[in-house]
C-alpha positions in Angstrom: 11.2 6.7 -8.6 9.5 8.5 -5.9 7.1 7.3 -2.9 4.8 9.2 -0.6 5.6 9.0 3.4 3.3 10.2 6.2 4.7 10.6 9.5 2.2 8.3 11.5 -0.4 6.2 10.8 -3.4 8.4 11.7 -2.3 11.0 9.6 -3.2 12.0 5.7 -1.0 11.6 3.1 1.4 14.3 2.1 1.4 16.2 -1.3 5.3 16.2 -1.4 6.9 13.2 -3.2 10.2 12.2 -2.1 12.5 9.8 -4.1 12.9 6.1 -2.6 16.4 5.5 -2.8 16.7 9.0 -1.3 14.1 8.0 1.8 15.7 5.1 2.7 19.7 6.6 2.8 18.4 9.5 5.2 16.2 6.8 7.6 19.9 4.9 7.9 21.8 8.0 8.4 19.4 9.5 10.7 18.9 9.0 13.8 15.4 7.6 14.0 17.1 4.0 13.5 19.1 2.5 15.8 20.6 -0.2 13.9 24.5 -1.5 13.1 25.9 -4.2 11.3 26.5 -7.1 13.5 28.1 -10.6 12.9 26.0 -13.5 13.6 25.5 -14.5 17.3 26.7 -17.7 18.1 22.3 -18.7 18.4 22.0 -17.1 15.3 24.5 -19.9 13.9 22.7 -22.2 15.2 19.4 -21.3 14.0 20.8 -21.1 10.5 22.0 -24.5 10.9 18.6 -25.9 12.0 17.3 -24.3 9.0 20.2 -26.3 6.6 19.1 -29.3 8.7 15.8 -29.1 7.8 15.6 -27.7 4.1 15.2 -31.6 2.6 12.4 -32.0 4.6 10.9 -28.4 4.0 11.0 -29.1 -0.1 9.4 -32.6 1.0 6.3 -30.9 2.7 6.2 -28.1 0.0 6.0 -31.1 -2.6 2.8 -32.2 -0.5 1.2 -29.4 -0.2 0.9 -28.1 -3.9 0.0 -31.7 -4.8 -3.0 -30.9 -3.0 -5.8 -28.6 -4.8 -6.8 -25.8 -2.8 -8.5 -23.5 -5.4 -10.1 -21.0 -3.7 -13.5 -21.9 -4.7 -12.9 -25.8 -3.7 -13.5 -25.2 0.1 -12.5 -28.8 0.7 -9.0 -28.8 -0.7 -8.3 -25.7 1.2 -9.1 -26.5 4.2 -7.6 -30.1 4.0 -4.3 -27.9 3.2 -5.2 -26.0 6.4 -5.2 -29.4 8.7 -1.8 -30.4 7.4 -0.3 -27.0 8.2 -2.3 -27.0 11.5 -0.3 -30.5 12.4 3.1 -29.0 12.0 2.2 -26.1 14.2 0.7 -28.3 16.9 4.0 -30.2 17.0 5.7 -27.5 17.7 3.4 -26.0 20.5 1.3 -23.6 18.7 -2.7 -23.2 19.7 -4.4 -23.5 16.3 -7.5 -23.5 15.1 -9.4 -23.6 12.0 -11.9 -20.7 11.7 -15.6 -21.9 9.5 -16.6 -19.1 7.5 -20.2 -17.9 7.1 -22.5 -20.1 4.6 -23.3 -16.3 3.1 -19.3 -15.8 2.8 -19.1 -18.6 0.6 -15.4 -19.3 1.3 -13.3 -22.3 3.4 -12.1 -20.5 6.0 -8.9 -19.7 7.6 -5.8 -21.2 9.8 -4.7 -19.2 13.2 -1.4 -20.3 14.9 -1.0 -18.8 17.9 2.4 -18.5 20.8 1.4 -16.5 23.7 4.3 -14.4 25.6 6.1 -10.9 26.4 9.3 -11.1 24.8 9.4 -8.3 22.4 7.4 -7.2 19.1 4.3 -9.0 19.3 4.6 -10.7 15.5 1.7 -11.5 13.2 3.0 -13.6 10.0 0.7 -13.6 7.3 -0.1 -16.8 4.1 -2.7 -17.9 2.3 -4.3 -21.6 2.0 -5.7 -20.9 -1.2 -4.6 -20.5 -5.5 -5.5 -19.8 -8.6 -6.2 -23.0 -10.1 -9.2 -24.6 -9.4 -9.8 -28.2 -9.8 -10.7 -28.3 -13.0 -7.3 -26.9 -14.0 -5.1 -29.0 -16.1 -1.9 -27.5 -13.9 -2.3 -29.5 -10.7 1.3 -31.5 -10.0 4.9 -30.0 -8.8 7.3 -31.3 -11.0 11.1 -30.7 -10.2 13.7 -29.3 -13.2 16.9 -29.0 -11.7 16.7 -26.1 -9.6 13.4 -24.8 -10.7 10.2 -26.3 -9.7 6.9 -25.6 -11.3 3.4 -26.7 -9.2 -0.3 -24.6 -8.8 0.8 -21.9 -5.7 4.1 -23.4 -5.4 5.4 -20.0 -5.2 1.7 -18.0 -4.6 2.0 -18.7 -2.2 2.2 -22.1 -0.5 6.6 -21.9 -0.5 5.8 -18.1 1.5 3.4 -20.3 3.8 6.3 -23.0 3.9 9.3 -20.5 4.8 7.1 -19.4 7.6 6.6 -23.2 8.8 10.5 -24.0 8.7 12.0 -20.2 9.8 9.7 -21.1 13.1 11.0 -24.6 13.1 14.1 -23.1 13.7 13.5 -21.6 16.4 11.7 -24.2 18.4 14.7 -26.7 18.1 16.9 -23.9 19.5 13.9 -23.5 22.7 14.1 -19.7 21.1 10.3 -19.0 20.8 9.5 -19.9 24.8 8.6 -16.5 25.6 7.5 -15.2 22.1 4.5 -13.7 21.0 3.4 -15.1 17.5 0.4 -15.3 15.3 0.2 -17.2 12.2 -3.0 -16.2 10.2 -2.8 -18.0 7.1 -6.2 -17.1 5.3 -8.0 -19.4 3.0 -9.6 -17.1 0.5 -6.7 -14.2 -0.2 -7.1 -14.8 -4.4 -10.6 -14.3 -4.2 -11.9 -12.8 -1.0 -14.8 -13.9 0.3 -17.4 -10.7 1.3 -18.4 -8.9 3.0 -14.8 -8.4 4.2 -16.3 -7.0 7.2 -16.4 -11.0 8.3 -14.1 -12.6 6.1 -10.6 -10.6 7.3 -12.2 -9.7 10.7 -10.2 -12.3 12.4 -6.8 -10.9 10.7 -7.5 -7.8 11.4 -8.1 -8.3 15.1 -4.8 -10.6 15.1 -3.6 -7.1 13.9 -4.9 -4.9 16.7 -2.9 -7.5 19.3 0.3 -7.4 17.3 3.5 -5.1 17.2 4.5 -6.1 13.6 3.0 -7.8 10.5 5.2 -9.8 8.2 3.5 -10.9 4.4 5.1 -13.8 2.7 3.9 -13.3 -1.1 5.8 -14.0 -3.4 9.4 -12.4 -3.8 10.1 -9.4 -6.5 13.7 -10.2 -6.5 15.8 -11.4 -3.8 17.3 -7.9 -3.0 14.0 -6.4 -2.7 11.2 -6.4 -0.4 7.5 -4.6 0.1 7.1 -1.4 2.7 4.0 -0.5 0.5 0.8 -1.7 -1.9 -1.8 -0.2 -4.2 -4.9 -0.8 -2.8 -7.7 -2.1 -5.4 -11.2 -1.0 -6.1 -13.6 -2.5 -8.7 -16.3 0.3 -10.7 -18.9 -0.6 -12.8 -20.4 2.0 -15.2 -24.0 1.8 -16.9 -25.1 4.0 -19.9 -28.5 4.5 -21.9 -29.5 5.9 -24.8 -32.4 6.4 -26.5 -33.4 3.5 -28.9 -34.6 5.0 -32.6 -33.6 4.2 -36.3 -30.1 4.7 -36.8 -30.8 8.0 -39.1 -32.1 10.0 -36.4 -28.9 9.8 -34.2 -27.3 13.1 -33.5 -30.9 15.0 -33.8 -32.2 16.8 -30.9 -35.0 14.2 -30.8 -32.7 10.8 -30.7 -29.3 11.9 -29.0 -25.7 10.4 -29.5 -26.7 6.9 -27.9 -25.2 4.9 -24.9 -21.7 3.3 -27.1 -20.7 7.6 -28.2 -22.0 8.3 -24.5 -19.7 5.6 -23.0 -16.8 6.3 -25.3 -16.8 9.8 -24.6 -17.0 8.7 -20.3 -13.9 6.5 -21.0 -12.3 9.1 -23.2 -12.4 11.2 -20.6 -11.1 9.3 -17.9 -8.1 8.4 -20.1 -7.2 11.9 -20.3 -8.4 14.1 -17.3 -8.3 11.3 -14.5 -4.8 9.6 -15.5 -1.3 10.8 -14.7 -1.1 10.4 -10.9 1.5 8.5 -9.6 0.8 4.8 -8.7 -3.4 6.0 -9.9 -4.0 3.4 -12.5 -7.8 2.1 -13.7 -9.0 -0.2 -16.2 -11.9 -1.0 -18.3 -11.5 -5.1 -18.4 -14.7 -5.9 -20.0 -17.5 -3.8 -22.0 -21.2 -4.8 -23.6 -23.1 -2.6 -25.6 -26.1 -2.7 -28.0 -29.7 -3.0 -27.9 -29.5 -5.5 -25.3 -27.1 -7.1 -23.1 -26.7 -9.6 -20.4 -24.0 -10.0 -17.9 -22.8 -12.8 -15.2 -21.1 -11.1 -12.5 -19.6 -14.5 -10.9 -18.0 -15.4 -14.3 -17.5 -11.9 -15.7 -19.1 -13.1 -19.3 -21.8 -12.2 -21.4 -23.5 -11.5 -24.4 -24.6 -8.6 -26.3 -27.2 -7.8 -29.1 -27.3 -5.0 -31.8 -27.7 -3.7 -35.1 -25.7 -1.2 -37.4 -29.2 0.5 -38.1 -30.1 1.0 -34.5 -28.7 3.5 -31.9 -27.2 1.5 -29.1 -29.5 1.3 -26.1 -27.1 0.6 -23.5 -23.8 0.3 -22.5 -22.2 -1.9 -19.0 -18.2 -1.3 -18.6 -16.8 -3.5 -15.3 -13.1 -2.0 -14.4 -10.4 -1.8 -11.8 -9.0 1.1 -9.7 -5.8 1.1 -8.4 -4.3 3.8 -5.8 -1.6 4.4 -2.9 -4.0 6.3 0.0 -7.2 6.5 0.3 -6.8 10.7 -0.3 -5.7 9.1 -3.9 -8.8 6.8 -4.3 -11.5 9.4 -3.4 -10.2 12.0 -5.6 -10.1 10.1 -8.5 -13.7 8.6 -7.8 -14.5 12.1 -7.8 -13.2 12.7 -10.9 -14.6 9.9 -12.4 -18.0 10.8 -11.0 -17.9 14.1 -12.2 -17.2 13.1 -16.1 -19.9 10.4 -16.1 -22.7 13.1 -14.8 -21.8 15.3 -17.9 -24.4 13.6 -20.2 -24.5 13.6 -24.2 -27.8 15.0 -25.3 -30.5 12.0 -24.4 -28.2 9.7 -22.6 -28.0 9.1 -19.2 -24.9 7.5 -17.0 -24.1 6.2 -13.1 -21.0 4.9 -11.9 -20.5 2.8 -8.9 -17.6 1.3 -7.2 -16.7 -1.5 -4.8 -13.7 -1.8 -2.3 -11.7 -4.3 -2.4 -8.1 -4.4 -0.8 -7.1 -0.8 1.0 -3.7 0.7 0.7 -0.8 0.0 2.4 1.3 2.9 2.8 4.7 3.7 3.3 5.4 4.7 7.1 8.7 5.2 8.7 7.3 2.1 11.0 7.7 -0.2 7.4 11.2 1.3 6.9 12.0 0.8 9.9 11.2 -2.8 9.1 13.0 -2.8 6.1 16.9 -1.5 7.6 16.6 -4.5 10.1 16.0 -7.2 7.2 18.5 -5.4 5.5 20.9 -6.0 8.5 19.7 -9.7 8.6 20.5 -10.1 5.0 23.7 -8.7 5.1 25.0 -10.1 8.6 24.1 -13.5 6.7 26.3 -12.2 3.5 23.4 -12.4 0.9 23.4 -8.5 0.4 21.4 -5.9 0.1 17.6 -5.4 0.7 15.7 -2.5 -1.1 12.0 -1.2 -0.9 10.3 -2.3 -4.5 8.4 -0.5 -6.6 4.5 -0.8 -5.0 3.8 0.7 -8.6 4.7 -2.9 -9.8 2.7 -4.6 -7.1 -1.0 -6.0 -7.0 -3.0 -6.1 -3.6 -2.7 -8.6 -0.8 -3.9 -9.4 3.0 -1.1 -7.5 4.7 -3.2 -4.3 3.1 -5.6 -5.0 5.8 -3.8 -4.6 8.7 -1.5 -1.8 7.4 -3.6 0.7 9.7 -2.8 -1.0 13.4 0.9 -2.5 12.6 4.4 -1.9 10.8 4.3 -4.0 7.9 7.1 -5.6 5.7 5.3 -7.7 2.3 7.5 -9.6 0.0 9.2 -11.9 1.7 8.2 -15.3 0.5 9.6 -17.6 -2.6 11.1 -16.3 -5.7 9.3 -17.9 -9.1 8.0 -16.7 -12.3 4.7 -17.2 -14.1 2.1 -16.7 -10.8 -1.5 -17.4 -11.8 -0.5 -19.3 -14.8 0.0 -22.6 -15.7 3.7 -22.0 -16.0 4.3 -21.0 -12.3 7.8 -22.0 -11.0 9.6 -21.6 -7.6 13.6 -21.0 -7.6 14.8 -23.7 -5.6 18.5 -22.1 -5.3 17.2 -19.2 -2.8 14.7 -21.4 -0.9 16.7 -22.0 2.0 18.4 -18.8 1.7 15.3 -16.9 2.3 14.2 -19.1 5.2 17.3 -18.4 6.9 16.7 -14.7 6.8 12.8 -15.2 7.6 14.5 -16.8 11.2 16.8 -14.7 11.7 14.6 -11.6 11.1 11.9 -12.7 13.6 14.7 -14.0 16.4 15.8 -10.2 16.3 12.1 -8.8 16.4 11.1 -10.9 19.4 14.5 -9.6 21.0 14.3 -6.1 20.8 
């Protein structure tokens, strides 16, 4: 596997790939980290403790939390999930407060925990309030198997928000966060964002700009693994016409090839001259063609009419772009823009596209990042931690504030089945990953 690196974060992205595994031996070896093994300090022991102390209680709370709907689209439910968070934070001396979003944003809001001091990286630890499953969704309850749990965000990503709660916990029973600069943004909207994001992730995103480091708490890809960089996302919609006429005149220079041979030869196209880059994927989810068609954006449905004797009129196709830089994005939109001007003979085409989530990229700052959870994890014997594949990853909030801090994503529950109803949470390395989650921000705000 290979990654792209760039050497700081104002700088483009380089053309030369260079393989992971590779990367992250030579930023160990070299001499741009400063970083040995160590055995557990005798307040490091303690906090782990704390942690074992507290892990009945912590599955207690997550149990209450999923029980409560916080679709993203029932405002209510996540914000009622906000106030319970918000009381645990008060108790242990946080400033909170609950952030109303704009009628025109049509989203909850957010939750900001806040620990004012000086003692080393200023930390920004990133949740969400909010799930998938609204509350008309049959999948509401958490229900306990043995040492797997299913519930609606149990592990996307209330558990993340939860090892975040506890890990700081932690550190307030041992008087360890006195001094510490710490901001909890857990946003209410991050599986649906409200926009313009302009207003909805302006408040993380000046969190960011006050902050050393930013720490995401999505979901786990593996317990060994962790995220130094994410695809960004982009949505494109493409609209074709044609000229309407008896199917018998199509292909003559009067009638044309029509809007479906128009669109097929755009998405044709794209298939072959636009893919290949690495981490560049796009897709084509939905597509209406005929004489006439309708379309509702907010449920991304509709209906189409047409007849096997008539050329097709028009044509709507709504897809997704993925990419790692925003070099990567705007070249392919390029591409993209370039194939959809070259018109069949009476057809016409226009192609638009929406951001979304940006990239996060790969700095040394991440990697940096990464060798100290790597020494947490294996000063606490639970092995191992290696950059995933941000190929295999979708977008999420730490994206925004990968311009103005060093960023480490991944570091929440491990589970299967996210955004279905067969989502579980592996109770066995619950406690484990709260432990490193403590440890890892005791030795940030000690640097």
């Amino acid at each position: 596997m290979y990654i792209y690196i760039k050497s700081n974060k104002t700088s483009k992205m380089k053309s030369l790939k260079i393989p992971l595994l590779f990367l992250f031996v030579l930023f160990l070896c070299g001499n741009t980290i400063q970083i040995s093994a160590q055995k557990l300090s005798k307040k490091e022991k303690s906090i782990v403790k704390i942690v074992e102390s507290n892990h009945q209680d912590a599955l207690a709370f997550l149990e209450k939390v999923v029980n409560m709907n916080s679709g993203t689209m029932n405002h209510a439910g996540v914000k009622e999930v906000g106030m319970v968070f918000k009381e645990q934070f008060d108790a242990i001396n946080f400033d909170t407060r609950w952030i109303d979003m704009p009628d025109q944003v049509n989203r909850a809001g957010h939750l900001f925990a806040e620990k004012k001091g000086k003692n080393g990286k200023k930390i920004l630890l990133i949740g969400h309030l909010d799930t998938v499953f609204e509350k008309d969704s049959p999948f509401q309850k958490f229900k306990k198997e043995g040492d797997i749990a299913y519930g609606p965000g149990a592990n996307d990503m209330k558990g993340g928000d939860v090892i975040i709660l506890f890990a700081l916990k932690a550190l307030h029973e041992n008087k360890l966060l006195n001094d510490a600069q710490i901001i909890v943004a857990f946003t209410g909207d991050e599986e649906s964002t409200g926009k313009p994001l302009e207003t909805s992730r302006k408040d993380l995103i000046d969190a960011a700009k006050r902050s050393d480091v930013a720490l995401g708490f999505e979901t786990s890809t593996g317990f060994n693994y962790a995220t130094v960089a994410r695809r960004g996302s982009s949505g494109w919609l493409l609209e074709v016409s044609g000229k309407r006429a008896h199917s018998s005149g199509i292909f003559n220079k009067n009638v044309g090839a029509g809007a479906i041979f128009e669109t097929s030869r755009i998405l044709n196209a794209f298939y072959t001259d636009v893919k290949g880059e690495e981490f560049l994927t796009f897709n084509p989810g939905v597509i209406l063609g005929g004489t006439d068609i309708k379309f509702d954006k907010e449920l991304s449905k509709g209906e189409a009419f047409g007849k096997s004797n008539v050329v097709s009129q028009t044509v709507m196709v709504k897809g997704g772009l993925r990419f790692i830089s925003e070099e990567q994005k705007e070249n392919a939109r390029s591409k993209m823009r370039k194939i959809v001007e070259e018109n069949l003979p009476h057809t016409t085409a226009k192609i638009s596209f929406k951001d979304s989530y940006p990239a996060m990229q790969p700095t040394d700052g991440n990697l940096k990042l990464l060798a100290l959870l790597n020494e947490v994890s294996k000063d606490l014997e639970q092995g191992e931690v290696e950059a995933f594949d941000p190929g295999k990853r979708g977008a999420a909030d730490t994206s925004f504030v990968a311009d103005y801090v060093d960023c480490l994503d991944g570091l929440g529950t491990m589970g299967n089945g996210a955004h279905t109803p067969n989502e579980t949470i592996d109770l066995t390395t619950f406690e484990a990953l709260t432990k490193r989650t403590a440890l890892l921000i005791y030795r940030l705000i000690n640097q």
